[in-house]
DOKE-56401 format. One line per field, with one value per residue: y, z, x of N, C-alpha, C in turn. Coordinates in Angstrom, 2 decimals, m for minus. Layout:
ny <- c(Y, ...)
nz <- c(Z, ...)
nx <- c(X, ...)
cay <- c(Y, ...)
caz <- c(Z, ...)
cax <- c(X, ...)
cy <- c(Y, ...)
cz <- c(Z, ...)
cx <- c(X, ...)
END
This chain:
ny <- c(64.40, 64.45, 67.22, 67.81, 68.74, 66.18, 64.60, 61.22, 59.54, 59.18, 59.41, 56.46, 55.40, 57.98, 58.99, 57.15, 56.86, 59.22, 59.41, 56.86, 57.54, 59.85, 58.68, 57.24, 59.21, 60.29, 58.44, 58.16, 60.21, 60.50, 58.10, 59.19, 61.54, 60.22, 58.59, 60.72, 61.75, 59.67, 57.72, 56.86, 53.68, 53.11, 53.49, 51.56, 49.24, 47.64, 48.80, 51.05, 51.30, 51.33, 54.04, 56.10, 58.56, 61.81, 64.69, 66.82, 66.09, 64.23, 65.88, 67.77, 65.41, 65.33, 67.47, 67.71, 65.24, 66.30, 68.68, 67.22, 66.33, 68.65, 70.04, 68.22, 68.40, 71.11, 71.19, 69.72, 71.00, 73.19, 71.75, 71.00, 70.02, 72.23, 72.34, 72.69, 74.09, 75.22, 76.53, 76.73, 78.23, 77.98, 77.81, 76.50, 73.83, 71.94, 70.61, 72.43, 74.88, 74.71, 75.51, 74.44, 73.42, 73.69, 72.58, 72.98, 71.43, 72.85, 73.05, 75.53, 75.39, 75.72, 73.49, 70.85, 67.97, 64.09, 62.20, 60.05, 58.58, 58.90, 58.92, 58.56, 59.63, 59.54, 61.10, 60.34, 62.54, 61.32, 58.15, 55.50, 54.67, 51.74, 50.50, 49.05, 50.84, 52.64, 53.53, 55.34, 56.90, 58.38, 56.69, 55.88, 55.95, 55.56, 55.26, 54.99, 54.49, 56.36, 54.69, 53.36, 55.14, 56.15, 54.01, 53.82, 55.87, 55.69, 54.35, 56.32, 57.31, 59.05, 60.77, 60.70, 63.05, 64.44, 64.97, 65.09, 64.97, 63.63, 64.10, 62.59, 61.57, 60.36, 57.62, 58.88, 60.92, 64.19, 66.94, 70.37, 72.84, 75.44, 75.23, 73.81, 72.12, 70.50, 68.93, 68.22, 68.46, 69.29, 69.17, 70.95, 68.63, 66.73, 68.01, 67.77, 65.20, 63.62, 64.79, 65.12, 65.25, 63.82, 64.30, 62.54, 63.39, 61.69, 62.62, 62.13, 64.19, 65.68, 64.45, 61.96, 61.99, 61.26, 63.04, 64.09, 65.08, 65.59, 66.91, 68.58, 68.53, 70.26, 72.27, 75.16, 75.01, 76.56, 75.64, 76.01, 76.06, 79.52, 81.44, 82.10, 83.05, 84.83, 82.92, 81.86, 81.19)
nz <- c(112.66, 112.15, 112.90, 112.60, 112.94, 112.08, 110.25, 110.93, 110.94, 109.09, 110.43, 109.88, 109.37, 108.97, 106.77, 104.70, 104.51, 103.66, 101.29, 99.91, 99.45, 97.57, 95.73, 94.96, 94.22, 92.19, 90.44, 90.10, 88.20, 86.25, 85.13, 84.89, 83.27, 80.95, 79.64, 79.59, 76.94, 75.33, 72.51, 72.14, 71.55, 72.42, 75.55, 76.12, 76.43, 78.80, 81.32, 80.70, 80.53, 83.44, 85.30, 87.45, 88.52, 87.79, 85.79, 87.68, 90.06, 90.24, 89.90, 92.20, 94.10, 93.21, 93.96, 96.50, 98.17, 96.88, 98.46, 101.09, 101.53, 101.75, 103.56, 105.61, 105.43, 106.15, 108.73, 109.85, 109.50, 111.41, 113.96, 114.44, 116.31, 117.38, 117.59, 119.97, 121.63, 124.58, 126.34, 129.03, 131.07, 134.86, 137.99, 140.62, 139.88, 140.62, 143.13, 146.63, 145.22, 143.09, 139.91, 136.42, 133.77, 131.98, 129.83, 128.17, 126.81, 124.24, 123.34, 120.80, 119.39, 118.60, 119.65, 122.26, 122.61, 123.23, 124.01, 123.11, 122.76, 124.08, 124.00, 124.36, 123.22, 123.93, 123.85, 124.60, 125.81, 127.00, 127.27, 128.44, 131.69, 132.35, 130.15, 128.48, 127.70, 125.84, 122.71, 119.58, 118.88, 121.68, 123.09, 122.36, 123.10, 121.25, 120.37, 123.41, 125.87, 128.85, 131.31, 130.15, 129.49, 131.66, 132.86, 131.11, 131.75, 134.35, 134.88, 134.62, 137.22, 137.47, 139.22, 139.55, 139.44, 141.58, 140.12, 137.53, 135.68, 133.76, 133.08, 133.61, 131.48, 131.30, 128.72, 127.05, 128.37, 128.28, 126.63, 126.64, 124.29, 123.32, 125.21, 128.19, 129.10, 131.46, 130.05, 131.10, 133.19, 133.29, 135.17, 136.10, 136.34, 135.05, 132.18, 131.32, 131.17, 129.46, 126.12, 123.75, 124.13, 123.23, 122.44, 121.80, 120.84, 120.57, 119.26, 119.20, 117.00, 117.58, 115.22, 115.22, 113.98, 113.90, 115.24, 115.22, 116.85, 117.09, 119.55, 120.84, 123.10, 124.26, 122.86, 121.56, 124.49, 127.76, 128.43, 130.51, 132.95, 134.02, 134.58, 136.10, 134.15, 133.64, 133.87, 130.49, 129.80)
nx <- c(m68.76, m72.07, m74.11, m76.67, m79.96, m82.54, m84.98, m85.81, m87.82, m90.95, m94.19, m95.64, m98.48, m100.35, m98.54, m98.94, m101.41, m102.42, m100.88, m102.26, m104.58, m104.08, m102.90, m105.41, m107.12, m106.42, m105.63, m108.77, m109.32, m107.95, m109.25, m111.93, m111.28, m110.03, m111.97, m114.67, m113.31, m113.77, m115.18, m118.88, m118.87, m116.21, m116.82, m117.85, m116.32, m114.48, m111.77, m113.40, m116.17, m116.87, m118.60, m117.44, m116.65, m118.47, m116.94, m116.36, m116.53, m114.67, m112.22, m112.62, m111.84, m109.22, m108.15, m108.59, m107.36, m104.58, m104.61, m104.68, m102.00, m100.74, m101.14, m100.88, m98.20, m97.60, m98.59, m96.88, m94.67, m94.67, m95.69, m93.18, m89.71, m87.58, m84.30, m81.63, m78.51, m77.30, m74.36, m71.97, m69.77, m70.40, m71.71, m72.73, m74.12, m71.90, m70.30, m69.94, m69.79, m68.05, m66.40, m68.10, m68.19, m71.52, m74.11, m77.30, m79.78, m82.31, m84.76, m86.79, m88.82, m92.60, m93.86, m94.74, m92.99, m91.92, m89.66, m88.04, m85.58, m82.07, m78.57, m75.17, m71.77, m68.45, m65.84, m62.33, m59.80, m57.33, m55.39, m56.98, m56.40, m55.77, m54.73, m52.05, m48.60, m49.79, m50.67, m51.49, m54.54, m56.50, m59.31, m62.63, m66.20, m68.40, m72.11, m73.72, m75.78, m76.89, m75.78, m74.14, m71.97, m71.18, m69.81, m67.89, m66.76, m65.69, m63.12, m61.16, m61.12, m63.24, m65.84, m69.27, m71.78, m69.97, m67.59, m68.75, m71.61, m73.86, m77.43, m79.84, m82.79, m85.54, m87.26, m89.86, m90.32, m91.88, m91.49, m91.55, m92.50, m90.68, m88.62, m86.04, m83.61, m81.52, m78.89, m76.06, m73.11, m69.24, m66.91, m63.33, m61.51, m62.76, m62.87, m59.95, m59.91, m62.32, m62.38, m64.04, m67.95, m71.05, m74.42, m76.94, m80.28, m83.37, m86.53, m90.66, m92.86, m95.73, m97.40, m96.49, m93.86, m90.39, m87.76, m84.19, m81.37, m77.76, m76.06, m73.26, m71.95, m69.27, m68.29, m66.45, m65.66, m64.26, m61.08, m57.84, m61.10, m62.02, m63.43, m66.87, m69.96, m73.03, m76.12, m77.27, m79.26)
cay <- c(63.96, 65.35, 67.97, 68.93, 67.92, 65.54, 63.01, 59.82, 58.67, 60.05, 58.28, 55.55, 55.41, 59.26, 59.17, 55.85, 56.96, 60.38, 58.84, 56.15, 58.45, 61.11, 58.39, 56.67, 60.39, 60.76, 57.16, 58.17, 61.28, 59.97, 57.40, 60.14, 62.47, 59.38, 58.54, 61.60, 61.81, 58.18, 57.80, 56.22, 52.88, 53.30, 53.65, 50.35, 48.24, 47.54, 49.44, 52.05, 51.07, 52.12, 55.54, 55.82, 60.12, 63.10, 65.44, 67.61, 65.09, 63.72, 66.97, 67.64, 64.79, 65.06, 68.54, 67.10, 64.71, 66.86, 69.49, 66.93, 66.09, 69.95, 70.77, 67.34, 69.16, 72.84, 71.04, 68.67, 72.48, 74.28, 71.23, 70.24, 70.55, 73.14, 71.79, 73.21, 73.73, 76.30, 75.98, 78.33, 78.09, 78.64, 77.61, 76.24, 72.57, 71.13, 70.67, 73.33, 76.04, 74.87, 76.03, 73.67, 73.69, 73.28, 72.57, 72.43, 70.81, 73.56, 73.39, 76.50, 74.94, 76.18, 72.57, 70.08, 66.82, 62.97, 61.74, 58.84, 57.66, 59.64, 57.73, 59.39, 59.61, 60.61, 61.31, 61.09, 63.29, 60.61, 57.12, 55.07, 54.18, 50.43, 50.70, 49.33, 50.89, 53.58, 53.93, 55.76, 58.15, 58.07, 55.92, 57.31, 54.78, 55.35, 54.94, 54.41, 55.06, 56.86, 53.80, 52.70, 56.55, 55.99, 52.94, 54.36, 57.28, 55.43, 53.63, 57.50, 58.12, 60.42, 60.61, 61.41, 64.08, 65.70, 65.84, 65.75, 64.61, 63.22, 64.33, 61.54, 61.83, 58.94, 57.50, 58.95, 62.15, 65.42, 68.25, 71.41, 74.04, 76.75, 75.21, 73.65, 70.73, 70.10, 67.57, 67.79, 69.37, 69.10, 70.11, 70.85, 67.31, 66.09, 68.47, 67.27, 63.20, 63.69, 65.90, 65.92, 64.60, 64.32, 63.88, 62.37, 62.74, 61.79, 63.05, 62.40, 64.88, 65.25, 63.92, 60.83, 62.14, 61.06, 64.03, 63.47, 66.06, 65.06, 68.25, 68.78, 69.96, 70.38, 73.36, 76.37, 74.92, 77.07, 74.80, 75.78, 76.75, 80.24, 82.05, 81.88, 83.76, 85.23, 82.66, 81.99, 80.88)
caz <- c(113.08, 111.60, 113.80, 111.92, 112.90, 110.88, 110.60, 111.06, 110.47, 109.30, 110.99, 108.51, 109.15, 108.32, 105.66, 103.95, 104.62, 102.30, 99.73, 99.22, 99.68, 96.68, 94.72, 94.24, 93.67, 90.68, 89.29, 89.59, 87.63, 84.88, 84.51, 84.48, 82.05, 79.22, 79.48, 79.18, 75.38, 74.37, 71.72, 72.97, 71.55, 73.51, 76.77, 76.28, 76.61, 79.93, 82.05, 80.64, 80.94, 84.57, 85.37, 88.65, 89.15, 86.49, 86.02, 88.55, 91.39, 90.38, 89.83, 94.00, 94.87, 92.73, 94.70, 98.02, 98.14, 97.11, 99.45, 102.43, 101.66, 101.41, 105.16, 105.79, 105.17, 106.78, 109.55, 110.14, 109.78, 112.20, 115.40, 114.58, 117.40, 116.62, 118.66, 119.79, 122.78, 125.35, 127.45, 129.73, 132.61, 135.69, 139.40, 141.04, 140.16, 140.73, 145.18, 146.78, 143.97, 142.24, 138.18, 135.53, 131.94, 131.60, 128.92, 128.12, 125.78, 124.14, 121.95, 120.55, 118.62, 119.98, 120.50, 122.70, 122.14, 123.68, 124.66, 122.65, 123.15, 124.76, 123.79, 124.30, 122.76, 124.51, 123.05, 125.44, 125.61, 127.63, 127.19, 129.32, 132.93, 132.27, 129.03, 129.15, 126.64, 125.21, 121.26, 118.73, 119.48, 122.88, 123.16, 122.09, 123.60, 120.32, 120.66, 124.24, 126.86, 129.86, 132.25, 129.30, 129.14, 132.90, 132.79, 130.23, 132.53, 135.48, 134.87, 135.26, 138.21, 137.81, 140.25, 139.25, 140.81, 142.19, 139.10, 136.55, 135.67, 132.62, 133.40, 133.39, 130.81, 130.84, 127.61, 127.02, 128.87, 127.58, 126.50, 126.18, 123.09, 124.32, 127.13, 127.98, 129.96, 131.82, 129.44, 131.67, 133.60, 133.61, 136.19, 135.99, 135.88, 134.04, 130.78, 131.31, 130.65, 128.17, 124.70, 123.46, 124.40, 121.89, 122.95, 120.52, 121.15, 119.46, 119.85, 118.74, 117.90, 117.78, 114.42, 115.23, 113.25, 115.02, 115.14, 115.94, 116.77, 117.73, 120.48, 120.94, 124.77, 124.54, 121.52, 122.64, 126.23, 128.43, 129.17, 131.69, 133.58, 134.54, 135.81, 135.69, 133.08, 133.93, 133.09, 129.49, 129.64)
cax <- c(m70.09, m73.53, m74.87, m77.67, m81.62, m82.96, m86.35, m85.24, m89.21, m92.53, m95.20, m96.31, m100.02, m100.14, m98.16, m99.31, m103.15, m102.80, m100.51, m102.71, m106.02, m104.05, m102.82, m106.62, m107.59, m105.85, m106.60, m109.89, m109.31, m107.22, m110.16, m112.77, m111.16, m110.12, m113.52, m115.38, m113.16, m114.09, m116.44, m119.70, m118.45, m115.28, m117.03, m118.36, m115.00, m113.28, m112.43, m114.20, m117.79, m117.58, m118.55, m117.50, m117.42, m118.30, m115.41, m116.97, m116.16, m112.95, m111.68, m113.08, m111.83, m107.93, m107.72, m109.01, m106.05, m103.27, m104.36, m104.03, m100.43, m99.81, m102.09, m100.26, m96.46, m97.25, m98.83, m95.95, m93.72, m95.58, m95.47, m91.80, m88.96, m85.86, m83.65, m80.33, m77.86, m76.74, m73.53, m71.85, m68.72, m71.15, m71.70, m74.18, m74.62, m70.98, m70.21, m68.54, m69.49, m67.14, m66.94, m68.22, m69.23, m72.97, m74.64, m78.28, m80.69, m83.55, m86.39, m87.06, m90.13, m93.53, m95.00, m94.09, m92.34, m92.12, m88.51, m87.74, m84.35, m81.08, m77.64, m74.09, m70.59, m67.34, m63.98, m61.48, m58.14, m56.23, m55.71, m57.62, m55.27, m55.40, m53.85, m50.59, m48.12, m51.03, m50.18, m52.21, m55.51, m57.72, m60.56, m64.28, m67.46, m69.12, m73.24, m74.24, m77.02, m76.21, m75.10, m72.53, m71.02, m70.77, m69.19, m66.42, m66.02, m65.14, m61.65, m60.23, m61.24, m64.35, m66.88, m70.76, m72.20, m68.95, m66.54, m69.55, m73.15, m75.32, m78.27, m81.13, m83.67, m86.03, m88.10, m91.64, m90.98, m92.41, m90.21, m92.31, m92.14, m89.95, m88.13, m84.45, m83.20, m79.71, m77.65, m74.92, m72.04, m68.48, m65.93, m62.13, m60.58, m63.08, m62.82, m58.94, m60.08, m63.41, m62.21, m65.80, m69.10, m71.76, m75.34, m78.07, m81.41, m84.41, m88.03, m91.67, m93.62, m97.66, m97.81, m96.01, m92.75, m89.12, m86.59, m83.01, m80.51, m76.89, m75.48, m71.43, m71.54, m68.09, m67.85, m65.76, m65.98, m63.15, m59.96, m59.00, m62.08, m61.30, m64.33, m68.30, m70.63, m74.11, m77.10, m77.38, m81.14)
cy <- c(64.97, 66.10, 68.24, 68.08, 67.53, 64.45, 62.10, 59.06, 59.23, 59.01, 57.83, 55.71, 56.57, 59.27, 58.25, 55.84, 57.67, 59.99, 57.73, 56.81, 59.56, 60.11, 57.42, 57.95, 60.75, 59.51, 57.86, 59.91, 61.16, 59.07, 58.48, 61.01, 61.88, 58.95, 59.36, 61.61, 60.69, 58.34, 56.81, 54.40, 52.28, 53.12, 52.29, 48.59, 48.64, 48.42, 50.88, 52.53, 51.26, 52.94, 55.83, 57.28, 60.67, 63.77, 66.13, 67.02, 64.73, 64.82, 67.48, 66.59, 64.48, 66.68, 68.36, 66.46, 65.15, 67.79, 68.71, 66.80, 67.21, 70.32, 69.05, 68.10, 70.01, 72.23, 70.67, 70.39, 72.76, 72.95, 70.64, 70.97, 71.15, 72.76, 71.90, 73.12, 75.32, 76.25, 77.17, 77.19, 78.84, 77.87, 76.98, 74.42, 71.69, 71.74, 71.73, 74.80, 76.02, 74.89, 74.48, 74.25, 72.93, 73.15, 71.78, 72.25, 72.57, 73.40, 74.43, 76.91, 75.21, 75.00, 71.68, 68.56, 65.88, 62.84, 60.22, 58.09, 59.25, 58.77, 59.12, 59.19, 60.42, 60.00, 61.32, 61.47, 62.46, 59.38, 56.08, 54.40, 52.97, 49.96, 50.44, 49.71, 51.63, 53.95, 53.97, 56.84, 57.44, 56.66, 56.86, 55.98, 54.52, 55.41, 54.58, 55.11, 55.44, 55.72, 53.63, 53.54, 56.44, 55.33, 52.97, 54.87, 56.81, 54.85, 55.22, 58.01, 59.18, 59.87, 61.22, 61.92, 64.83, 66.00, 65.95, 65.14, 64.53, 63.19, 63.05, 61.76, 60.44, 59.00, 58.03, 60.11, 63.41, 66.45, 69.34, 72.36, 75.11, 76.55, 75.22, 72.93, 70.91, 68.97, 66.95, 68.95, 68.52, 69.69, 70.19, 69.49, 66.28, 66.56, 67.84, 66.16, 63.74, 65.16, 66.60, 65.35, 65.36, 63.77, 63.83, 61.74, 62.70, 61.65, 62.62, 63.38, 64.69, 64.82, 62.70, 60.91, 61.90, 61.85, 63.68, 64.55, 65.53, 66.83, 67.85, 69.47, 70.48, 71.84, 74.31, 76.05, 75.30, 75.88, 75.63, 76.35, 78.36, 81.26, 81.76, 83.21, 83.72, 83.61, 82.40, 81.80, 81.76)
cz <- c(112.61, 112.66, 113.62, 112.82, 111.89, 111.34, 110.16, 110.45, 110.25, 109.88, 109.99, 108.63, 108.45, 106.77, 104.43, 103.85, 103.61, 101.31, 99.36, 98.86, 97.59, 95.76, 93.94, 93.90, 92.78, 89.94, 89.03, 88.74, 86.36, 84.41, 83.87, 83.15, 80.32, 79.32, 78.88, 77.12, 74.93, 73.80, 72.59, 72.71, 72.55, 74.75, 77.23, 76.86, 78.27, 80.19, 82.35, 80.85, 82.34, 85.21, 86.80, 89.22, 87.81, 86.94, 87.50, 90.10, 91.13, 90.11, 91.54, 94.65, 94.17, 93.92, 96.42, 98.45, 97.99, 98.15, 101.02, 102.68, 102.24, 102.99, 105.78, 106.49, 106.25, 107.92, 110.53, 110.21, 110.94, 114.40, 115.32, 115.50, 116.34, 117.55, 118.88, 121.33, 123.15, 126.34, 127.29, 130.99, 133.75, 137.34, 139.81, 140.98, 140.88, 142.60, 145.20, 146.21, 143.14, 140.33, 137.72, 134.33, 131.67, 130.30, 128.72, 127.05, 125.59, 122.59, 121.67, 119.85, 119.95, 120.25, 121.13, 122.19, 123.34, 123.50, 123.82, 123.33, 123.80, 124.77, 123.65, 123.46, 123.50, 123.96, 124.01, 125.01, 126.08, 127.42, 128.64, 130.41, 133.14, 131.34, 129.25, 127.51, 125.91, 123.79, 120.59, 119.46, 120.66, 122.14, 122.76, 122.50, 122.36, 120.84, 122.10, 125.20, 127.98, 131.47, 131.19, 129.47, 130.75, 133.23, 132.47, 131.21, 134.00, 136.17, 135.10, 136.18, 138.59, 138.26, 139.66, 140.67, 141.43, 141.18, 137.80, 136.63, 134.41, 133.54, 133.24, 132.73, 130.46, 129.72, 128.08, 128.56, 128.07, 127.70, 125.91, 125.33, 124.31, 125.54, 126.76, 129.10, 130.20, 130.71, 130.45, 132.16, 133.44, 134.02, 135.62, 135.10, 134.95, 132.51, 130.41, 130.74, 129.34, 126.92, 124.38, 123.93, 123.52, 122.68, 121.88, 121.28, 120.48, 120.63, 118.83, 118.84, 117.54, 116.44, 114.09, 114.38, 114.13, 114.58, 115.79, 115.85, 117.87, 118.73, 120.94, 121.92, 124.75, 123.40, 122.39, 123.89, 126.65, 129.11, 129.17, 131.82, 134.02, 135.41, 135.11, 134.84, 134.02, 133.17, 131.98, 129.03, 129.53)
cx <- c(m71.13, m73.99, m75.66, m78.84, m82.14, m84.02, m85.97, m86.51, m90.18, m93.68, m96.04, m97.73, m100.44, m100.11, m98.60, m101.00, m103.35, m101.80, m101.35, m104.24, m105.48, m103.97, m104.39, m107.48, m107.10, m105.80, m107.75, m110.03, m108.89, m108.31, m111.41, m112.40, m110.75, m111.68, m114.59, m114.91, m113.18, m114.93, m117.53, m119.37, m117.50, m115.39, m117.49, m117.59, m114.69, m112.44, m113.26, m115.80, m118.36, m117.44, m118.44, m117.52, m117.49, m116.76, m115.79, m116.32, m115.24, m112.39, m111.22, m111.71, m109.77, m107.65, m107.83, m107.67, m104.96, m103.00, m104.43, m102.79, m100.11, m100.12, m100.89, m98.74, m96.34, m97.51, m97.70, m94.41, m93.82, m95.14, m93.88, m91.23, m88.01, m85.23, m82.77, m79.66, m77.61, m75.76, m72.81, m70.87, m69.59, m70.70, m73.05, m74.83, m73.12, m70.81, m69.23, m68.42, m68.04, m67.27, m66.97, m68.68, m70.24, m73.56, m76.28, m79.19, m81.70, m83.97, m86.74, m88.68, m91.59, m94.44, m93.79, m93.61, m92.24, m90.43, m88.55, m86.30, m83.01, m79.40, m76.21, m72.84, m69.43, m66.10, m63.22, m60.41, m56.77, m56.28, m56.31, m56.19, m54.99, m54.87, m52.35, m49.91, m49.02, m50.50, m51.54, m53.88, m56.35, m58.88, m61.78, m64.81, m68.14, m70.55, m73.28, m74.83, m75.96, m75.35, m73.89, m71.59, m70.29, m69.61, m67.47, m65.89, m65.15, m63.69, m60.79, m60.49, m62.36, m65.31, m68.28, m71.01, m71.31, m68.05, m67.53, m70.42, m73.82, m76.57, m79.48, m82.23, m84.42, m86.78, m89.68, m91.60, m91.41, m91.48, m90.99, m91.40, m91.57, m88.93, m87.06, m85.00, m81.48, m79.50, m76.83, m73.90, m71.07, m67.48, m63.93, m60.86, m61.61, m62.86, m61.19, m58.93, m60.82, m62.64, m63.63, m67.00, m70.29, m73.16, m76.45, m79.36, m82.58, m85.87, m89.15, m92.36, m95.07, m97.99, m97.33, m94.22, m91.49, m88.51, m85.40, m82.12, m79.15, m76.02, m73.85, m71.73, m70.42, m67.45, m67.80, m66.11, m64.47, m62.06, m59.00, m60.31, m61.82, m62.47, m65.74, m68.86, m71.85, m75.14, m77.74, m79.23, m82.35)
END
């Protein structure tokens, strides 16, 4: 599976405003400069007969246009999310104090971002308990929102909230530059069922651009559980 961050979309209006803005700035430049070397006869024919800037101005106006793409680009650098993970054997969310493996969402990027979508994947290690006769590899859910992952999870026996937790992330919330978010915990008997769990989430950010980064809670996660770590945050 791709782990990397990647733009899924540049926001068309944007992008379709200064490519069509650069590319009629360099028509009108290429017209200007065969023009200027036409003989005066020359200038007289179609579509040369109309003088629509001196060099002076289509020159302005060929540099005007490329330098929005480019303020366009750095801009579109500068508010993008970095988007990565942090997980840790701790205490504190699972009942009881009992250990889990946490793992949490962070933006490292210094602007904030919009919550688009949130869709899971889990691998399991066991074959599902209604399975009769279990031949060949576990089950995985493939693509699905957090009720579907649920759904999967529930034919073995695991309980939300006491043996683990997807965290709830609704559409069109705000995820500030610099922060972190719970993903998720999981306890003892759950790392036992789930192998991996993959979490893909995609963001807008202030220039309308969609970012998508798929997170492996489950990398080097301690099986067993054996004791808690300090705070990684």
């Amino acid at each position: 599976m791709d782990l990397r961050q990647r733009v899924v979309r540049r926001s068309p209006f944007v992008v379709w405003t200064l490519n069509g803005l650069a590319a009629v700035s360099v028509l009108l430049f290429v017209h200007t400069m065969v023009r200027q070397n036409l003989s005066p006869d020359g200038q007289r024919d179609w579509p040369w007969s109309w003088q629509l800037l001196d060099a002076q101005s289509a020159t302005a106006a060929l540099m005007a246009g490329i330098g929005a793409i480019i303020a366009r680009a750095q801009f579109a650098r500068t508010v993008q999310p970095l988007l990565g993970s942090r997980a840790w054997p701790g205490t504190g969310h699972a009942p009881d104090g009992a250990l889990a493996w946490t793992c949490h969402l962070v933006n490292s990027g210094q602007s904030a971002v919009v919550v688009v979508s949130v869709e899971y994947w889990i691998d399991f290690g066991v074959p599902a308990p209604s399975a009769e006769e279990p031949t060949g590899p576990a089950p995985s859910t493939g693509w699905t929102d957090r009720a579907g992952a649920i759904a999967a999870v529930a034919p073995y026996g695991l309980r939300p909230g006491t043996d683990y937790r997807l965290a709830s992330i609704s559409p069109n919330s705000v995820f500030g530059g610099e922060s972190n978010c719970l993903l998720g915990w999981l306890t003892e008997p759950a790392l036992v069922v789930v192998r991996d769990l993959y979490v893909r989430v995609t963001v807008r950010d202030r220039l309308g651009d969609l970012h998508q980064r798929a997170i492996s809670c489950l990398t080097d996660a301690d099986r067993p559980l054996t004791h808690a770590v300090p705070d990684q945050l």
